[in-house]
KEBAZA-577792 format. One record per atom (N, C-alpha, C): residue in one letter; x, y, z negated. Coordinates in steps of 0.001 Angstrom, whole numbers, padded with zeros to 6 digits, always signed. Last residue first. Example, Ala and Ser with C-alpha at 12.3 -4.5 7.8 and 13.67 -1.06 7.14 Angstrom:
BEGIN
S+012850-002250-007080S+013670-001060-007140S+012900+000030-007870A+013190-005690-007800A+012300-004500-007800A+013200-003300-007800
END
This chain:
BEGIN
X-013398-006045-020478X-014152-005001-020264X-013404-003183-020002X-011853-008567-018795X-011909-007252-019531X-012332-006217-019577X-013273-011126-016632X-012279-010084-016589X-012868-009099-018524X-013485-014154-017890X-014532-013403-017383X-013216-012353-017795X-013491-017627-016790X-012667-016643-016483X-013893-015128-016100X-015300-019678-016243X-013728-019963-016417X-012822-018890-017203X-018533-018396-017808X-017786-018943-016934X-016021-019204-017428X-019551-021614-019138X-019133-020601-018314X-018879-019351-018631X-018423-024065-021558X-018880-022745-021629X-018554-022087-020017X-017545-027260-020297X-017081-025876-020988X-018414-024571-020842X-016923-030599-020436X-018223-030073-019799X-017335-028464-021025X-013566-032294-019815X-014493-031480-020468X-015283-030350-020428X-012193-035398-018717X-012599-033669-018347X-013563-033571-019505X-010209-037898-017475X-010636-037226-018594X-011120-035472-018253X-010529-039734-014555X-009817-038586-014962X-010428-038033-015826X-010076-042295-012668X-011218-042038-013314X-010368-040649-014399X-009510-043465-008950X-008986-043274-010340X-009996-042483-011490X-010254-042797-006686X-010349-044481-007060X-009873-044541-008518X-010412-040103-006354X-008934-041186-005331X-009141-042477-006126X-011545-039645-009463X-010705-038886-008327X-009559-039943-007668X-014034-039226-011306X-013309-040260-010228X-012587-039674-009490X-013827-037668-014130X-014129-037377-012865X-013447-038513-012167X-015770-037988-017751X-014954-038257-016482X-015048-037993-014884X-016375-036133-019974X-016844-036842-019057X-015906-037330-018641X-017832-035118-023162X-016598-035390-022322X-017505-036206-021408X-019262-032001-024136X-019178-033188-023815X-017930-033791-022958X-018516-028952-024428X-017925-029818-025454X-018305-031976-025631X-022071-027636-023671X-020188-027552-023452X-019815-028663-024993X-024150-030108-022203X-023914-029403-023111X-022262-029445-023198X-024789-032141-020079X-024570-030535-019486X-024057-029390-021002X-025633-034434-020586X-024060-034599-020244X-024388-033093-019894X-028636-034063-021031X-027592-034597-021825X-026405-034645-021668X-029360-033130-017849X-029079-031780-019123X-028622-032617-020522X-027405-034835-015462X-028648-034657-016456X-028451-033901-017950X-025257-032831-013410X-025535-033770-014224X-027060-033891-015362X-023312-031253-010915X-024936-031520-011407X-024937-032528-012165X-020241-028771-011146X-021285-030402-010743X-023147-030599-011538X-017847-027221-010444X-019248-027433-011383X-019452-028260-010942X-014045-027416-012064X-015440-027602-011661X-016330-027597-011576X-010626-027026-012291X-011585-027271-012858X-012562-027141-011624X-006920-028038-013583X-008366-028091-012524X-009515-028027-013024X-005255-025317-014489X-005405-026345-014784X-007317-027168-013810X-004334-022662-014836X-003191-023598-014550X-004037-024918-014706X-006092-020660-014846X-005944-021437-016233X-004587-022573-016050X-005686-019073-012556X-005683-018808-013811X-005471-019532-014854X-006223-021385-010566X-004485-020417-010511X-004535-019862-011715X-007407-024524-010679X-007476-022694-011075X-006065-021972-011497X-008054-026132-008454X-007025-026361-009000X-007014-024377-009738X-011625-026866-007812X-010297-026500-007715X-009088-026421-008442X-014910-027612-006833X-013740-028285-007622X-011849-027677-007074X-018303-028111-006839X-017171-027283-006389X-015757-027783-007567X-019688-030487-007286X-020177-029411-006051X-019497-028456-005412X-019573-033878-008479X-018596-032401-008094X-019900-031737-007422X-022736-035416-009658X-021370-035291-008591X-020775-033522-008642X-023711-038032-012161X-023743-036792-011318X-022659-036862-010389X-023165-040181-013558X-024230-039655-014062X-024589-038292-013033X-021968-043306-013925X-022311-042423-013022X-023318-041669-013197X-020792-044774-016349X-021712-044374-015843X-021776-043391-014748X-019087-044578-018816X-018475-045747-017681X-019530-045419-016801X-019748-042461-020262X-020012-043914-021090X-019699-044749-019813X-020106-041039-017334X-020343-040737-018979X-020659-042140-019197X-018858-039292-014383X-019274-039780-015022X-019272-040210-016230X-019280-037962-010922X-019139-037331-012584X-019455-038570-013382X-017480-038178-008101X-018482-038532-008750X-017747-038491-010101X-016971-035745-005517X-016135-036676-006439X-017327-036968-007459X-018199-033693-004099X-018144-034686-003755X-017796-036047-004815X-015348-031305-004450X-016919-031348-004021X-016859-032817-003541X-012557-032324-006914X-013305-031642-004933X-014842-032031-005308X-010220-031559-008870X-011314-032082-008643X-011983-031717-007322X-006672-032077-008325X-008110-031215-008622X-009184-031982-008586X-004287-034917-010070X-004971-033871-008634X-006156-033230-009189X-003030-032553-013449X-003226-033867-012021X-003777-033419-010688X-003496-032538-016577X-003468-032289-015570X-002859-032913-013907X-006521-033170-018440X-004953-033701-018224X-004595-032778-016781X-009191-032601-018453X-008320-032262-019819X-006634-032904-019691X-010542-030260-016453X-010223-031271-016416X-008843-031016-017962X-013632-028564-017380X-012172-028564-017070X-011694-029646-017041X-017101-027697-016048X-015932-028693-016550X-014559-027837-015902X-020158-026767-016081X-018918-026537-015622X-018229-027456-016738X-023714-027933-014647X-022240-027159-015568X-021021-027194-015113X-026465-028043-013460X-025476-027093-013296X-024534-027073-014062X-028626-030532-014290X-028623-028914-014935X-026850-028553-014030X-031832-031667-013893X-030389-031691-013630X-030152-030663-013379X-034513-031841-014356X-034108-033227-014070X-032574-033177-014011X-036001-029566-016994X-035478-029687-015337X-034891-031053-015395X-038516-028137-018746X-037129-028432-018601X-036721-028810-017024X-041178-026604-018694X-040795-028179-019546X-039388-028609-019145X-040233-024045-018351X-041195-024402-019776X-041026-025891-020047X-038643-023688-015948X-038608-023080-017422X-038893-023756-018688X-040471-025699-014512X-039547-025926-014706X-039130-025001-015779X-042421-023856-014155X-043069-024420-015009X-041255-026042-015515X-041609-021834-012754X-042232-021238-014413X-042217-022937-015118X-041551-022715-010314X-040292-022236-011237X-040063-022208-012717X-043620-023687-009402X-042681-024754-009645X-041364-024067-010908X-044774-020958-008830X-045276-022247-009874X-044285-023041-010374X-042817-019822-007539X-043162-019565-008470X-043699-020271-009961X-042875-020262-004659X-041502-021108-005728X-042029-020586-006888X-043147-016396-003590X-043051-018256-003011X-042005-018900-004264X-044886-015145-006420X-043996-015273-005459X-043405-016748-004998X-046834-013223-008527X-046997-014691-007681X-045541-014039-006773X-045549-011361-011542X-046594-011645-010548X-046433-013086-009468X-043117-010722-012826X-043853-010011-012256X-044850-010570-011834X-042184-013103-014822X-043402-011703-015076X-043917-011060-014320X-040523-014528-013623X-041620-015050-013716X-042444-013991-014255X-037993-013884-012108X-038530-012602-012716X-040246-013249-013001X-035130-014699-012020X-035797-015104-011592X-036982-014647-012410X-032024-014410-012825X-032599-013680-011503X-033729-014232-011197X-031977-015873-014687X-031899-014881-015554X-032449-013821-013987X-031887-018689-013686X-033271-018039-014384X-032961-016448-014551X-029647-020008-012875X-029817-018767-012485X-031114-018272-012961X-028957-022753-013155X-029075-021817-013969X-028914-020673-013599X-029845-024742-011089X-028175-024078-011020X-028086-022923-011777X-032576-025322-011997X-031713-026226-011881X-029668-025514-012081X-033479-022300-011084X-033510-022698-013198X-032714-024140-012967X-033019-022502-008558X-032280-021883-009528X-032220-021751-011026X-032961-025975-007186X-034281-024917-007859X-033195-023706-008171X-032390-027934-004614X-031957-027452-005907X-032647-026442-006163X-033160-028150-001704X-033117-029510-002694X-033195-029204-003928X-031243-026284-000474X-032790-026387-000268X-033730-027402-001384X-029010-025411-002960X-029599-025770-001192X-031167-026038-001370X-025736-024132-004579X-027230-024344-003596X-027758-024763-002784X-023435-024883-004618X-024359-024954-006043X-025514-024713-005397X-023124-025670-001943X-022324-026203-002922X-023135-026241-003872X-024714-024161-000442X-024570-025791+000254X-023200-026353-000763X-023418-021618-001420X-025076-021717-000815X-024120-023143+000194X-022054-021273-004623X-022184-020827-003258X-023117-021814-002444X-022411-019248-007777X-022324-020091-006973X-022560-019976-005430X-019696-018261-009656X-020593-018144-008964X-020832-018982-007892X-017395-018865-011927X-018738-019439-011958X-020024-019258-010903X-015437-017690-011779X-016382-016798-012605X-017735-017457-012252X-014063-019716-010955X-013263-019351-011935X-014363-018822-012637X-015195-019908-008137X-015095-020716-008953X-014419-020610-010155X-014052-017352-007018X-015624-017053-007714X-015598-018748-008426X-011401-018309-006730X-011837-016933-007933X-013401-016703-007756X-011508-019690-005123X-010852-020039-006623X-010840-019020-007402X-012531-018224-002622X-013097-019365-003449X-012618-020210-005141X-011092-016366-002476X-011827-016315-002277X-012702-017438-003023X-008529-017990-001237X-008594-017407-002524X-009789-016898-002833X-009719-019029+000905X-009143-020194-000280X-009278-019091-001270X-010335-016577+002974X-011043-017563+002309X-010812-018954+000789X-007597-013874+001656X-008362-015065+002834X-009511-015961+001922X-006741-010883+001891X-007049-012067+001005X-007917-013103+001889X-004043-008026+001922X-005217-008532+002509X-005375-010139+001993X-003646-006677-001084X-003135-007379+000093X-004455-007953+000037X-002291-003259-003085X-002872-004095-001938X-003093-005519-001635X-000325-002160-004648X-000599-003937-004333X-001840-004159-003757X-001017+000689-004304X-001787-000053-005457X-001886-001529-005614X-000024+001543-001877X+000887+001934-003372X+000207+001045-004436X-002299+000386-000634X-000552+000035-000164X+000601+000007-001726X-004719+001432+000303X-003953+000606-001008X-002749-000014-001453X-004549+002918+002252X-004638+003663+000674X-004326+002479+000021X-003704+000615+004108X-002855+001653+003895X-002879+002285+002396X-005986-000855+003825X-004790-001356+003614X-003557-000274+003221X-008390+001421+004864X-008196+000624+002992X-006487+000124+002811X-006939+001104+007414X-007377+002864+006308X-007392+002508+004808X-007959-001121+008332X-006056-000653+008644X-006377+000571+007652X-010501-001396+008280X-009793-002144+007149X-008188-001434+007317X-011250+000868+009623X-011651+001022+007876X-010576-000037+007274X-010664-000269+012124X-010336+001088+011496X-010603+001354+010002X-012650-002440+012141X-011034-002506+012099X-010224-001150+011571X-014959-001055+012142X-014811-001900+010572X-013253-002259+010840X-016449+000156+013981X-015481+001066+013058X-014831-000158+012086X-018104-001098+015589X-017329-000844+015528X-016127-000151+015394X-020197-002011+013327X-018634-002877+013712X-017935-002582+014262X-020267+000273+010607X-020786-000420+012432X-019510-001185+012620X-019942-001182+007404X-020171-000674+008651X-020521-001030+009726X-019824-001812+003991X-020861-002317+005046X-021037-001204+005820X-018052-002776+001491X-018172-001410+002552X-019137-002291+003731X-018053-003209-001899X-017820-003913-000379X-018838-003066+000520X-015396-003293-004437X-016388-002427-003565X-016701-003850-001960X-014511-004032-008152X-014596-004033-007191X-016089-003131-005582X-013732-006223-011029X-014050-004749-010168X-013870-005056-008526X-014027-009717-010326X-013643-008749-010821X-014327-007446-009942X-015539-012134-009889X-014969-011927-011210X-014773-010288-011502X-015818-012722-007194X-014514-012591-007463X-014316-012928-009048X-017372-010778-005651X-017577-012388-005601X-016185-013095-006495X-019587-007585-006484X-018291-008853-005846X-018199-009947-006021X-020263-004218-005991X-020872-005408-006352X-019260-006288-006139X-020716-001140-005317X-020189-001748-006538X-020320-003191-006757X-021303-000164-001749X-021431-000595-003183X-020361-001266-004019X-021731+002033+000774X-020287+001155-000170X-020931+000976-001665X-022230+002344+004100X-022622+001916+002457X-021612+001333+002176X-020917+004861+006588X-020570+003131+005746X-021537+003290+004587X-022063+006250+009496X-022040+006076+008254X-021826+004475+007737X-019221+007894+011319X-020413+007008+011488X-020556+006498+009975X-016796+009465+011565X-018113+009988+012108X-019015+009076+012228X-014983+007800+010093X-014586+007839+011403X-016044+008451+012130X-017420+007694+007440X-016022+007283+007981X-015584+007001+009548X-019229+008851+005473X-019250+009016+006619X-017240+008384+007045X-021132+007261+003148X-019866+008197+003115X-020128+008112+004423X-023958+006063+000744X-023385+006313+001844X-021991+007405+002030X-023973+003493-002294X-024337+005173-001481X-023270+005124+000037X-024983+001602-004957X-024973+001854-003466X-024767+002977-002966X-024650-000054-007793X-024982+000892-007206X-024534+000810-005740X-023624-002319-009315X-024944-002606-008249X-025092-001767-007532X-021994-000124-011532X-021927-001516-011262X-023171-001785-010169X-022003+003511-010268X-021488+002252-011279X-021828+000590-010598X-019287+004777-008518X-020161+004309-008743X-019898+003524-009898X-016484+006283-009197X-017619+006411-010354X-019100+006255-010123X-015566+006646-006547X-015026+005600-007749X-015675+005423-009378X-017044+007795-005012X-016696+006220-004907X-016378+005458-005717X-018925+010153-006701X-018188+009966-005917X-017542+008304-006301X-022668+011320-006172X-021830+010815-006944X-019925+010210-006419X-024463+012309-004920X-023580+013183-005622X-023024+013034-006516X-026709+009670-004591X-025963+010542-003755X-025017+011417-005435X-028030+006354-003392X-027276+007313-004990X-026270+008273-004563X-028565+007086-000312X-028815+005974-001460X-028470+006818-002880X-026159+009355+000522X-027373+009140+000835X-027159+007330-000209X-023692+010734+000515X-024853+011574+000767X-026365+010840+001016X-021157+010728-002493X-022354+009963-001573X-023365+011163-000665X-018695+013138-002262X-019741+012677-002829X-020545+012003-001956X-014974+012864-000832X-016442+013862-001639X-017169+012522-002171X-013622+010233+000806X-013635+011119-000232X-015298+011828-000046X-013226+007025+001106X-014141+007691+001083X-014482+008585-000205X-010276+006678+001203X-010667+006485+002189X-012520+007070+002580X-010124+007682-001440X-008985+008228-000629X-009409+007945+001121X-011606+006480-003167X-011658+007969-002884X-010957+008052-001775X-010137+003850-003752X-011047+003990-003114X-011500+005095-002526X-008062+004220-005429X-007877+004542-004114X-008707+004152-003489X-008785+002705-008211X-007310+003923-007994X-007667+004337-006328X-010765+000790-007792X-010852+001697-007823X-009999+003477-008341X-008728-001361-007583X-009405-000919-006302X-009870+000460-006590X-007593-002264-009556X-007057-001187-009168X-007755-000740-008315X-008953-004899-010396X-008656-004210-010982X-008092-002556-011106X-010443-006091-007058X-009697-006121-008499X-009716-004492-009093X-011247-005850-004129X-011525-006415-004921X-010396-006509-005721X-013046-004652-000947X-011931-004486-001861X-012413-005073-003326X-014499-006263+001719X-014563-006116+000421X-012842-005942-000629X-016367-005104+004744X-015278-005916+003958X-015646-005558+002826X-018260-005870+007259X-018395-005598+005913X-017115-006078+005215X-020395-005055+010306X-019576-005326+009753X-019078-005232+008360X-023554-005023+012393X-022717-004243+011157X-021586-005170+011185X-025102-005689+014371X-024276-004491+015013X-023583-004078+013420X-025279-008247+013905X-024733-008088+014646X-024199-006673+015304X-027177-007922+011739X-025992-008959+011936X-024668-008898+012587X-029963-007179+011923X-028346-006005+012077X-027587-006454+012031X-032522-008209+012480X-031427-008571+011912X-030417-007348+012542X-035338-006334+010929X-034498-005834+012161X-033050-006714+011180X-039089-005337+010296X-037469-006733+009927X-037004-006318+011092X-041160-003559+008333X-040507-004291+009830X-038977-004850+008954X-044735-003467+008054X-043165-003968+006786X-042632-004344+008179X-047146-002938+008374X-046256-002199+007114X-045004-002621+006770X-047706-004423+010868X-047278-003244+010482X-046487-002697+009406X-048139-007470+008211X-047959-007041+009777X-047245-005242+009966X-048155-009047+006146X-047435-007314+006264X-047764-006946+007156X-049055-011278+005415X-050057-010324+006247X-049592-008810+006284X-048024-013389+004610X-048497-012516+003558X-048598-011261+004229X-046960-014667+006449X-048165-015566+005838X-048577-014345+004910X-045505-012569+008114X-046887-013493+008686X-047614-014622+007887X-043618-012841+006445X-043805-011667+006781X-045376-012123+007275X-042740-015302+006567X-043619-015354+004739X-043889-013446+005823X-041893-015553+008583X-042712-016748+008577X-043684-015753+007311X-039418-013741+008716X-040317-013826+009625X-041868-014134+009133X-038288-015463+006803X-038450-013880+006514X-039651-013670+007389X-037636-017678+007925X-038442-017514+006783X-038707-015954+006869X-036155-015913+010291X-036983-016974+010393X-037402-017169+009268X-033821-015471+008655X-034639-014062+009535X-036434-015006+009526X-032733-017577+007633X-032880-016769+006671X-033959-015302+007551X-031730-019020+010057X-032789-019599+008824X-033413-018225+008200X-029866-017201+010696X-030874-017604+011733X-032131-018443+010472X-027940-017289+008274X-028408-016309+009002X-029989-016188+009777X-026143-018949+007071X-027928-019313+007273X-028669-017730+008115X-023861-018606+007161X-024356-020339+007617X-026035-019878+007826X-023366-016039+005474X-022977-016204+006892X-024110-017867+007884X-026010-015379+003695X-024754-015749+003965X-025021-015917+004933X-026813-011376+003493X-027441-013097+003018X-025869-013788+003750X-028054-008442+001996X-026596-009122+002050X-026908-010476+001987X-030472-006619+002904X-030573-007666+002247X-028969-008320+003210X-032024-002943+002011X-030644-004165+002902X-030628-005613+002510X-034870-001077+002385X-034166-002123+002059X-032935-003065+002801X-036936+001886+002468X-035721+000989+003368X-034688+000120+002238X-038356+003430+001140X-039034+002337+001724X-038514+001631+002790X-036539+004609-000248X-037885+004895-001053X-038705+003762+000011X-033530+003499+000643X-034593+004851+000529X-035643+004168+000198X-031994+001198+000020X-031190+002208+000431X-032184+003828+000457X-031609-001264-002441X-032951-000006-002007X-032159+001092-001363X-030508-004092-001286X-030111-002976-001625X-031244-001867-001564X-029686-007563-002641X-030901-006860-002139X-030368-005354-002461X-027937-010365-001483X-027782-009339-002467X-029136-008523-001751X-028544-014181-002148X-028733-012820-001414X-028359-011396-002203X-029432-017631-001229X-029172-016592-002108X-028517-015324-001218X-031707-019444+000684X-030614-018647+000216X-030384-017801-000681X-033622-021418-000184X-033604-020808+001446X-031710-020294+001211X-033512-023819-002986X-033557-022320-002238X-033153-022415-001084X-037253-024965-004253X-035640-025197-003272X-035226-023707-002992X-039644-024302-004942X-038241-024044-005640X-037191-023698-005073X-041296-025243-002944X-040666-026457-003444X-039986-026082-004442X-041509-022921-001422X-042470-023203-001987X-042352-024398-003566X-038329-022208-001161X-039276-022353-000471X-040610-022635-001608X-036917-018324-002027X-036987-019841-002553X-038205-020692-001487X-034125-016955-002224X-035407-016626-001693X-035623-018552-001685X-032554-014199-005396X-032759-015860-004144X-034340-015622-003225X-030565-011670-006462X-031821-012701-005900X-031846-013659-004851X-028887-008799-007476X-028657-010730-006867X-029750-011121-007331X-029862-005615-006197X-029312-006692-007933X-029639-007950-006644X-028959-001964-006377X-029204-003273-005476X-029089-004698-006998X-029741+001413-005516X-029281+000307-006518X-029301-001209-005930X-030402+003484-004648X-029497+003351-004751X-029045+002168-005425X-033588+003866-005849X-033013+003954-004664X-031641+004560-005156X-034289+001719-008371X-034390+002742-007819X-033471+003176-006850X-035285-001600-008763X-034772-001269-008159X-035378+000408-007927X-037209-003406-010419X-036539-002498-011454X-035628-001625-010306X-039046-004123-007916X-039324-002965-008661X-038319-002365-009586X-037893-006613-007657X-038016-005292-006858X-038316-004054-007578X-036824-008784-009470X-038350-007909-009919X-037954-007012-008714X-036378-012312-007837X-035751-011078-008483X-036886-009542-008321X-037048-014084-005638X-037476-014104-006871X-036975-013132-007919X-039054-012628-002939X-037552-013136-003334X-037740-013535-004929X-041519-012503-002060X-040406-013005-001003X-039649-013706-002127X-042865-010317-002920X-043655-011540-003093X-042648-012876-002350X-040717-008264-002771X-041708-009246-004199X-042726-010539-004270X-041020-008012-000376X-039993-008581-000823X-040272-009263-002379X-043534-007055-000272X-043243-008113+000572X-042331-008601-000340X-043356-004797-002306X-044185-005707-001867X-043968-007055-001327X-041599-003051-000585X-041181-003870-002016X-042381-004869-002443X-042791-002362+001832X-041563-003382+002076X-041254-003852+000355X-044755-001084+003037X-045491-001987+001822X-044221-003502+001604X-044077+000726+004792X-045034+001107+003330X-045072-000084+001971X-040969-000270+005412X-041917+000102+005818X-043127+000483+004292X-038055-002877+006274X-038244-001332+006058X-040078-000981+006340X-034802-004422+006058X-036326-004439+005591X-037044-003110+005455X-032447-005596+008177X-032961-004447+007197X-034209-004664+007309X-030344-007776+006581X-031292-007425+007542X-031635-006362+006811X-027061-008872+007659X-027551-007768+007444X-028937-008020+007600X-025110-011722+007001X-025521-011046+007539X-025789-010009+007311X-021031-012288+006955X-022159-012374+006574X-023045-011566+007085X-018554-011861+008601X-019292-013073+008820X-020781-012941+008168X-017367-009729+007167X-017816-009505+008667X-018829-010604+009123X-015455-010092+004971X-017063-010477+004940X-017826-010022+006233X-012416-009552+004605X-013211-009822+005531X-014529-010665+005362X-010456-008555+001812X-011642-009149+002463X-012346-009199+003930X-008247-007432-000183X-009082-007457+000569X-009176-008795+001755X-007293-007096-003661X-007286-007501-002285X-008476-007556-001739X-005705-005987-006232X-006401-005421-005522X-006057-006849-004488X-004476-006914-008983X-004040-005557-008421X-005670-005449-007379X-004905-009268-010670X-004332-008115-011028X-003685-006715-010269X-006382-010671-009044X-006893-010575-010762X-005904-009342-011413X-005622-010734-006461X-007296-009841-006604X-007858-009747-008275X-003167-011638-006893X-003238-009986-006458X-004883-009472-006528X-003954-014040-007457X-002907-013453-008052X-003504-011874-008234X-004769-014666-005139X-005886-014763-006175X-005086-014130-006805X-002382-014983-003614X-003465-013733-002667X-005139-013869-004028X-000777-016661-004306X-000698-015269-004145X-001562-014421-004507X-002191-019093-003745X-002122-018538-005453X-001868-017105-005038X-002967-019243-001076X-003660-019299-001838X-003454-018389-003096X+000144-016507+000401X-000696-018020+000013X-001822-017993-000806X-000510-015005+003217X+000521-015323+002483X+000574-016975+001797X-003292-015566+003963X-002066-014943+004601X-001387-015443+004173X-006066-017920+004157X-005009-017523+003872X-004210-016727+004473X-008387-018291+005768X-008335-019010+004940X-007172-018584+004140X-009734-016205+008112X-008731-016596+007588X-008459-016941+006169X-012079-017646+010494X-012133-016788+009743X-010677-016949+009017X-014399-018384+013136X-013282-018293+012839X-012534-017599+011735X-017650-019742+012299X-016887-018715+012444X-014998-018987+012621X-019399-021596+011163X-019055-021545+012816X-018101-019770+013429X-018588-021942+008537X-019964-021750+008761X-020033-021415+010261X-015325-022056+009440X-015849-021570+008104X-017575-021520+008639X-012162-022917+010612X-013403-022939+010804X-014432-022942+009411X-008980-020888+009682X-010418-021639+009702X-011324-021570+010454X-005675-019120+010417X-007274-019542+010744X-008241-020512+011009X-003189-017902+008659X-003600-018834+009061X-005370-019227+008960X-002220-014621+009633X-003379-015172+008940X-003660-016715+009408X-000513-012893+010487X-000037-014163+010679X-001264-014921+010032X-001423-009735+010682X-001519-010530+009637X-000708-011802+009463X-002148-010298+013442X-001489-009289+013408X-000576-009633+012260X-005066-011867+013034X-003524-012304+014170X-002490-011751+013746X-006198-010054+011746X-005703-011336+011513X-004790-011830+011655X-006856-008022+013712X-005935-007700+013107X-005311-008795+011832X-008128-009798+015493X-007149-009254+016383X-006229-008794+014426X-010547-010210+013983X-010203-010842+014503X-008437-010648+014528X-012599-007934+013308X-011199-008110+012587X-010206-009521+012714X-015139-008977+013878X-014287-007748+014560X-012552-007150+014288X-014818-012267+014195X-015510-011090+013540X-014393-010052+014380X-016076-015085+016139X-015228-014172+015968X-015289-012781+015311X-017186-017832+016115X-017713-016784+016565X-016571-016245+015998X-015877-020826+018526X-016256-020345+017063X-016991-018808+017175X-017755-022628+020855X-017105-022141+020316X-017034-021375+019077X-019016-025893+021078X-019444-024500+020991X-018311-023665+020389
END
């Protein structure tokens, strides 16, 4: 089957962008290099191609509702313009996916889900739309396919964000301008006569925007960002770096720190998981994991020598024991030194335990740490 192709394909090429297979996409894993291109998103700016991920829009009388009874994050603290990180869980806990949620109007919702689960993720949606009897009041429309989405990311982004979307929002959080959204916020601009959302959100660690257009404007937006950001170190950023900088800030990713199998009070995400409001799928199981603990907890490790990295996969272990496994594991351009999360029983999850990582038949000194790796300056 062939790969799928985002709309920013062609200007990849252009790029020299060496190109992956990524969740059945073609996508670019690198320009320049790994360290570079993390380099430039901790201290200047880079961009993104998120074209791969989906869109749905959620829309109708009784759409915060639904979604409340859907996702595990409060809907309600949401006023139009705002958006916050939630999961959607099966009955089991397990999660479906993790997700960004946006209140674009008073009874229109965006939901940012990953690229791999797309078709899963409409389909539950679907399913819990028809077990919790929205019918009418609540429509679903995947947009997957007619949006597109990059992401500017660091420290400078917001020097020249204006520049590509000047005046004031006109819609979600309006009369406000690009660079003085604040953090989750959302609003609309008009670019090339068709409207973009541009929120405050990122995957990175750091400041940052990610522009959600028609696709087909999204090559024209990215050659327009590259340019305004030109004077500000710019550079366009591929998948590797991408990944050693949300593994740095600890975030997790969906068939690494998540899956269907794993709870979010398991991959410590409780803090998005809103047991006050009321019943929602995974609920029981959730609360009650809270209250009497969990079978295997989420931490992070550094490795205490330095050497090969650690990888997804590599087995964790304590007192000569096998006690868990990698989930994510890199060589961190920041700390100069490898690090990791992995699942282990909440006795080996406290920071300042030692473990070991098997790496290549060999057994490698590490230490369980405080998350995250790497938190930017206020």
């Amino acid at each position: 089957m062939p790969l799928l192709r985002t709309p920013l394909h062609e200007a990849h090429r252009r790029l020299n962008a060496r190109l992956v297979e990524f969740g059945g996409w073609e996508m670019p894993v690198q320009y320049s290099s790994i360290l570079d291109e993390h380099q430039a998103v901790r201290r200047a700016a880079g961009l993104f191609d998120i074209c791969h991920m989906g869109e749905v829009c959620v829309r109708g009388a009784d759409a915060a509702a639904f979604l409340n009874a859907t996702l595990t994050n409060d809907i309600r603290r949401l006023a139009v313009g705002l958006g916050q990180y939630t999961l959607m869980c099966l009955p089991s806990g397990g999660v479906v996916d993790d997700l960004y949620c946006y209140r674009l109007a008073p009874e229109e919702y965006l939901l940012i889900i990953n690229a791999g689960r797309i078709a899963a993720d409409v389909a539950w949606l679907e399913g819990r739309r028809r077990e919790t009897h929205a019918g009418a009041a609540v429509t679903l429309r995947n947009a997957s396919d007619e949006l597109g989405a990059v992401a500017v990311q660091g420290p400078r982004a917001a020097e020249f964000i204006g520049k590509v979307f000047p005046g004031p929002a006109h819609a979600g959080v309006t009369d406000v301008a690009a660079a003085q959204l604040r953090k989750n916020q959302i609003g609309a601009w008009t670019f090339a006569g068709r409207p973009v959302w541009l929120g405050r959100t990122g995957y990175t660690g750091e400041d940052g925007f990610e522009a959600v257009a028609p696709a087909d404007v999204v090559a024209a937006l990215w050659d327009a960002l590259l340019a305004a950001g030109h004077a500000h170190c710019l550079q366009p950023a591929g998948l590797g770096a991408r990944d050693t900088l949300r593994t740095e800030a600890c975030f997790p990713l969906y068939g690494h720190e998540l899956d269907m199998q794993t709870t979010p009070i398991e991959a410590g995400l409780g803090f998005f998981v809103a047991l006050d409001k009321g019943d929602f799928c995974g609920r029981d199981v959730l609360a009650r994991q809270k209250a009497d603990g969990v079978a295997k907890r989420c931490m992070a490790f550094r490795m205490v020598d330095k050497g090969a990295p650690p990888r997804p996969g590599y087995p964790i272990l304590a007192g000569g024991q096998a006690v868990g496994t990698v989930v994510s594991g890199t060589q961190s351009p920041t700390l100069g030194i490898g690090i990791g999360l992995g699942y282990v029983p909440p006795a080996h999850a406290e920071p300042g335990t030692r473990i070991e990582i098997e790496i290549r038949g060999r057994r490698w000194p590490a230490e369980v740490v405080k998350k995250p790796f790497y938190r930017r300056a206020a």
